[in-house]
C-alpha positions in Angstrom: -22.2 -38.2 -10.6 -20.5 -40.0 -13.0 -23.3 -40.6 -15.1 -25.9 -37.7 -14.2 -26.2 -34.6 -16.2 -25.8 -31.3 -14.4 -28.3 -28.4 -14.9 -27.6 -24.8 -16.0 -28.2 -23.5 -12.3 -25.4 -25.8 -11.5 -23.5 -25.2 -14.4 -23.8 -21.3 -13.8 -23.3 -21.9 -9.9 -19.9 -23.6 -10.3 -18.8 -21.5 -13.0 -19.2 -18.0 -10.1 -18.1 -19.9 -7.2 -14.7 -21.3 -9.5 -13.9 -17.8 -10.0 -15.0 -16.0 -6.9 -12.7 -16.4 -3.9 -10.5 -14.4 -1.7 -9.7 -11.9 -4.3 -13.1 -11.3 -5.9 -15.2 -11.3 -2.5 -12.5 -9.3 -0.3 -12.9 -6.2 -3.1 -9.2 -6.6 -3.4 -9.2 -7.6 -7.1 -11.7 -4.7 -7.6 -9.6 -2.0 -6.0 -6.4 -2.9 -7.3 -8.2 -3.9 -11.0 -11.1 -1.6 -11.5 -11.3 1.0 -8.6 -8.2 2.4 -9.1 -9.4 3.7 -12.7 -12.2 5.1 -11.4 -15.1 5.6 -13.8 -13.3 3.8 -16.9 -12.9 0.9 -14.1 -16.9 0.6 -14.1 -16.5 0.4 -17.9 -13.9 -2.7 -18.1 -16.0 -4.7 -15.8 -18.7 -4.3 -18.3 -16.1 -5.6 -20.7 -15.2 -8.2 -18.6 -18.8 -9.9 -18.1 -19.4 -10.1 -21.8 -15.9 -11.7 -21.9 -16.7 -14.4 -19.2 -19.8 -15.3 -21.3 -18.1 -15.8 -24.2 -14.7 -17.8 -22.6 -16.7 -19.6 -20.7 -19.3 -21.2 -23.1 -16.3 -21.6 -25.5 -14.6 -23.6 -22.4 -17.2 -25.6 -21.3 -18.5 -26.3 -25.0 -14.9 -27.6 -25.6 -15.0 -30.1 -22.7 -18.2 -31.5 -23.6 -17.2 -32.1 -27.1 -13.5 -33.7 -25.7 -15.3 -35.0 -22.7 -12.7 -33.6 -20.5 -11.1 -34.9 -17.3 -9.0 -32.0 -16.6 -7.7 -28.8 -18.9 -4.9 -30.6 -20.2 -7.5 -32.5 -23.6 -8.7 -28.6 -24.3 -5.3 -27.2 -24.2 -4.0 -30.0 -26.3 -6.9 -29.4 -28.8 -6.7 -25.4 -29.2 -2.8 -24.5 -28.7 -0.9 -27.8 -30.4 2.2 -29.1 -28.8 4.4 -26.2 -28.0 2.2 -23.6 -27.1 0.0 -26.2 -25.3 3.1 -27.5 -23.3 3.6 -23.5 -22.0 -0.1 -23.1 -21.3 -0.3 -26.3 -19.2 2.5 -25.2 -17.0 1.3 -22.0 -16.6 -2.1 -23.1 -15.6 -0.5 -25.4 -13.2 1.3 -22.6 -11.6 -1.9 -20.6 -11.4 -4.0 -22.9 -9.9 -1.2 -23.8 -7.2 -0.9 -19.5 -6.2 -4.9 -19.4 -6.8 -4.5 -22.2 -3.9 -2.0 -20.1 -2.5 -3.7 -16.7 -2.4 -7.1 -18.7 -0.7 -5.0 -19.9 2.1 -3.8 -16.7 2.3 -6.6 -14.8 2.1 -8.3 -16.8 5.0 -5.8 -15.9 7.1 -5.8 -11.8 6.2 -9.9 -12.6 6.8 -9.4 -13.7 10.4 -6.6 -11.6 11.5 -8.2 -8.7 10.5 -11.8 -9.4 11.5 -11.2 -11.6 15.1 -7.5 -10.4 15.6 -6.6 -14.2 16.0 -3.5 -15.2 14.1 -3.6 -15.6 10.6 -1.8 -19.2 10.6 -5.0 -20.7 11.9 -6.9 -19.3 9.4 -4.6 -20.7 6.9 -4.4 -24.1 8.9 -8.4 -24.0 8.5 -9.0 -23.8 5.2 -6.1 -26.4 4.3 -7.7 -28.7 5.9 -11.4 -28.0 5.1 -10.0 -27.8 1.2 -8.3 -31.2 1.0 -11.5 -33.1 2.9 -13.2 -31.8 0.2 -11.3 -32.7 -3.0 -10.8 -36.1 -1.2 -14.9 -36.7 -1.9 -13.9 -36.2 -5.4 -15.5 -33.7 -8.7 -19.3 -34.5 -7.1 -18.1 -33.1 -3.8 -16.2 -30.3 -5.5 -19.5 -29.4 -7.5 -21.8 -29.9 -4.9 -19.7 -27.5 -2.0 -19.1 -24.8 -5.0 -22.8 -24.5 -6.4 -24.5 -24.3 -2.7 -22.1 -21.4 -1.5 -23.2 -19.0 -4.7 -26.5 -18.2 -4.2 -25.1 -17.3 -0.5 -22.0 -15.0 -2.3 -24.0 -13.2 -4.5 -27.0 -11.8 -2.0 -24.1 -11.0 0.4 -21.6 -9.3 -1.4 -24.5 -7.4 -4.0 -26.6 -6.8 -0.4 -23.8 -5.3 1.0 -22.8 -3.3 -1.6 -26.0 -1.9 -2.3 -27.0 -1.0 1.5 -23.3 1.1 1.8 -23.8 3.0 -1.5 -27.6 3.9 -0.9 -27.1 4.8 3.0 -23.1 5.1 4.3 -21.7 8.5 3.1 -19.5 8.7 0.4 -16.1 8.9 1.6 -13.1 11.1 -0.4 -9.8 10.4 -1.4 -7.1 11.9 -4.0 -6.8 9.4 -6.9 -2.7 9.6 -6.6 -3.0 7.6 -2.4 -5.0 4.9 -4.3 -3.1 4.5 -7.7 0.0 4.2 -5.8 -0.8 0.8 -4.6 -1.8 -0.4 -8.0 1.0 -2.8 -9.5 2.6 -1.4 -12.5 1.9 -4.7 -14.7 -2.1 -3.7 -14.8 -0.9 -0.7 -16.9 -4.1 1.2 -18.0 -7.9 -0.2 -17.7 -8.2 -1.6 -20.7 -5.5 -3.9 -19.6 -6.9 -4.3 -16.1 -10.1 -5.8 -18.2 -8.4 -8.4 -20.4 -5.5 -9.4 -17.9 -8.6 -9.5 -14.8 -10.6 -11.8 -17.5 -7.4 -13.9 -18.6 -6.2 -15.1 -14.9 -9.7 -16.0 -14.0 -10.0 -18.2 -17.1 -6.3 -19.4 -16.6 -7.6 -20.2 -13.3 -11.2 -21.7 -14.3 -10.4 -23.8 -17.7 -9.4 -26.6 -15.2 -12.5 -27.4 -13.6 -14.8 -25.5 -16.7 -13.6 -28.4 -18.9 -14.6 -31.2 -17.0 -17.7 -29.1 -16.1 -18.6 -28.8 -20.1 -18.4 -32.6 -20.2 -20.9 -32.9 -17.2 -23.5 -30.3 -19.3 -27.0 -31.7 -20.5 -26.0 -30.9 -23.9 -25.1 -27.7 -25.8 -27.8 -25.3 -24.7 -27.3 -26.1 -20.9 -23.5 -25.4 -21.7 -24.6 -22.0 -23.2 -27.6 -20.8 -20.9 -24.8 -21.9 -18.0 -22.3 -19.7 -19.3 -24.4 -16.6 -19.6 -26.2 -16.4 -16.3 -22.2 -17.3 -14.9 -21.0 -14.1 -17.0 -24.0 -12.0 -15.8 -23.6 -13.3 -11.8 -19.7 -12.5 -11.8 -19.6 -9.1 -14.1 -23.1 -8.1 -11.7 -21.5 -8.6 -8.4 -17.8 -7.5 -9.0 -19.8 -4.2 -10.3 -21.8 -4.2 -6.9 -18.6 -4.3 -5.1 -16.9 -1.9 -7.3 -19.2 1.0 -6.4 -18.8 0.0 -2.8 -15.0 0.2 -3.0 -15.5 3.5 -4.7 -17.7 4.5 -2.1 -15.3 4.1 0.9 -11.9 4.2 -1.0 -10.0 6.3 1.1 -10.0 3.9 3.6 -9.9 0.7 1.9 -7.4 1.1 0.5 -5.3 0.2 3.8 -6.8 -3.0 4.3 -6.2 -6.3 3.2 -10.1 -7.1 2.9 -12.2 -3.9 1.9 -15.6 -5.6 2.1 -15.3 -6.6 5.3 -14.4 -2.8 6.0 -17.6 -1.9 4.3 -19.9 -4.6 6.1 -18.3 -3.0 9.3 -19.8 0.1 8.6 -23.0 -1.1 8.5 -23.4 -3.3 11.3 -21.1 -5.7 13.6 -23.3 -8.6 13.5 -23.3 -7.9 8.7 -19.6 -8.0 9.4 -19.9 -11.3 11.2 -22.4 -13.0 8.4 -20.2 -11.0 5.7 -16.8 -13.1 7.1 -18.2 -16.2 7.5 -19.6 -16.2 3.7 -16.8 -15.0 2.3 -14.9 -17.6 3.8 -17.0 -19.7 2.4 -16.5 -18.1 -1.0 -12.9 -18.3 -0.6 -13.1 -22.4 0.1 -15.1 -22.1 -2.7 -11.9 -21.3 -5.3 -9.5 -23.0 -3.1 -11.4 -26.4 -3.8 -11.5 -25.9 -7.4 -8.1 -25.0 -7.5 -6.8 -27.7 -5.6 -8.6 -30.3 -7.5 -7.5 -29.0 -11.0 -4.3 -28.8 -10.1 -4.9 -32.3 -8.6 -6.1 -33.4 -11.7 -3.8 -32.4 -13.7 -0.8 -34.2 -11.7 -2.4 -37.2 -11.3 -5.3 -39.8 -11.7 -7.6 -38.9 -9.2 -9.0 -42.4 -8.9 -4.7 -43.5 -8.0 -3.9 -44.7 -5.2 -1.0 -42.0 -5.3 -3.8 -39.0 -5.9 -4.4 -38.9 -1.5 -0.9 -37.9 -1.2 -0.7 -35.9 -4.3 -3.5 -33.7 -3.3 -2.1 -33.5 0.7 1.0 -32.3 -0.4 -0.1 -29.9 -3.1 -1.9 -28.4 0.2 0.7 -28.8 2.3 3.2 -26.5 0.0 0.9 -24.1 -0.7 0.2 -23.6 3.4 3.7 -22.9 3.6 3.6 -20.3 0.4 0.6 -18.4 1.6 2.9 -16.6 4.3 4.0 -14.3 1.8 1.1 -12.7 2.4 -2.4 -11.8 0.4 -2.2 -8.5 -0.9 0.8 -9.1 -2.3 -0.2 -12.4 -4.2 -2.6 -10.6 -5.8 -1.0 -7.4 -6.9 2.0 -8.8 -8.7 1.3 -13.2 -9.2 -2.7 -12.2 -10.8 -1.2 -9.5 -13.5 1.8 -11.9 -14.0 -0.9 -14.9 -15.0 -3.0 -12.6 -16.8 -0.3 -11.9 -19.8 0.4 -15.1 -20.1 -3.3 -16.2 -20.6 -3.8 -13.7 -23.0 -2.3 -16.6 -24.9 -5.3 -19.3 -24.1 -7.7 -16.5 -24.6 -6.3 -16.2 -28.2 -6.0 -20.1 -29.1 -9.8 -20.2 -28.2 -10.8 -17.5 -29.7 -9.0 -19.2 -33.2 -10.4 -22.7 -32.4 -13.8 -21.3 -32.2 -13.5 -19.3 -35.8 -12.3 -22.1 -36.9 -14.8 -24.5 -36.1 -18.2 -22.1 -37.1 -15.9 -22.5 -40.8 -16.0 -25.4 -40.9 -19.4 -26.2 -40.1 -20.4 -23.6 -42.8 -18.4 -25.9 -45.2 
């Protein structure tokens, strides 16, 4: 892997599955981000794919020209020493409650769907996620890209089945919206903030990604059938959510709600892909954070990348819904500042090549 190329499936593949995990796939993101706002929701998820195209190419483009082992060369490169310093810490923090909220969200998955306690759900995925990061960025690529294709005919499947043959369910606006945390604010902010965390959260496996591109036009084709996969099927499951929201809103995992409505055995398949989905982002975030810590190739990273998993075991009790409704908005502000320092590095490099 050192030396091959990825293609632009793979490249798109591991951008969705970085992003997608417990959150995404549950529908709790998208009730607590989109749903809540109703019609405006549907029209800051359109906002938000265009804005994954765009931070992601810039991302990945940025790691293939630093050749990037982790985040920390691309936030050298666009925020300069202070700003960069802040930025690294707060994507470490991220990608250690991303890791947190996966563990987490395994064990809401198989409490609520097999009634079994959630600590072995948690118990599961720490394991499964640091066998994985053990094998290294191939084995974190490779277990990433083949869940995908898997994530995104379930969850769009799913979503498009309960809109087109489960009645519409009602609900007042006011049982939902007071759930919502109030740092999301309005929908325009649920848009940039929902876009920010994910990138906070991605930039540390995008970059090295970007440096494992063909060349510039994989990087860019990549990034816009990744923007068109995630904005698509967080749309799918926002008109499911809005289709059953007075109920949904009472449980920890709303697609698996809605896959219960259509069959017991789509409920099955639905939990054991989005448990997949949700190793999916626990992987990548393990192994950036990793990364970042330490040289992988160490004979300190073993223990580095146990213990990192360890902790965050032990944080996930706080529980899932919660890590999502107040640590995701809480992120989100404070990647509004990588979103601007790319957004400058970008202008700034089309000037110069203009000169």
């Amino acid at each position: 892997m050192e030396n091959k190329k990825i293609s632009v499936l793979k490249v798109a593949a591991t951008y969705i599955g970085t992003v997608v995990g417990a959150g995404f796939a549950s529908g709790q993101e998208t009730l607590q981000f989109f749903a809540i706002f109703k019609e405006k929701g549907l029209v800051g998820l359109f906002i938000v794919t265009i804005l994954f195209i765009v931070f992601g190419y810039i991302i990945m483009d940025l790691g293939r020209e630093l050749n990037s082992k982790s985040h920390l060369e691309i936030i050298k490169h666009t925020s300069g020493r202070f700003l960069g310093t802040l930025l690294d810490f707060l994507i470490i923090f991220f990608l250690f409650g991303a890791l947190t909220a996966m563990i987490a969200g395994s064990g809401a998955l198989v409490n609520q769907q097999f009634g079994i306690n959630g600590i072995w759900g948690n118990l599961f995925m720490t394991l499964f996620t640091v066998i994985t990061v053990l094998a290294g960025l191939k084995g974190v690529i490779n277990s990433i890209s083949t869940v995908v294709p898997f994530l995104i005919v379930s969850s769009v499947g799913i979503s498009a089945f309960s809109i087109l043959f489960i009645p519409q369910s009602t609900t007042e606006f006011v049982m939902v919206s007071t759930k919502a945390s109030g740092l999301i604010g309005n929908w325009i902010w649920a848009a940039i903030l929902y876009t920010s965390y994910n990138i906070v959260l991605a930039v540390s496996v995008l970059g090295p990604l970007g440096a494992k591109g063909q060349d510039k036009k994989t990087i860019r084709n990549g990034a816009i059938l990744g923007g068109i996969g995630l904005g698509g099927a967080a749309i799918a499951i926002y008109f499911a959510v809005i289709n059953n929201l007075n109920t949904v809103q009472n449980f920890e995992v709303p697609m698996l709600f809605i896959a219960s409505r259509i069959s017991y055995i789509i409920q099955i398949i639905y939990s054991i892909v989005l448990i997949a989905e949700i190793y999916t982002t626990a992987v990548g975030s393990l192994y950036g954070f990793s990364a970042r810590i330490t040289d992988l190739n160490g004979k300190k990273a073993k223990y580095i990348i146990i213990g990192t998993a360890f902790l965050a075991f032990i944080a996930s009790q706080l529980g899932f819904s919660n890590i999502v409704k107040y640590l995701y908005p809480v992120v989100g502000y404070g990647g509004i500042i990588l979103l601007t320092t790319l957004i400058i590095t970008k202008f700034k490099t089309l000037k110069e090549a203009k000169i």
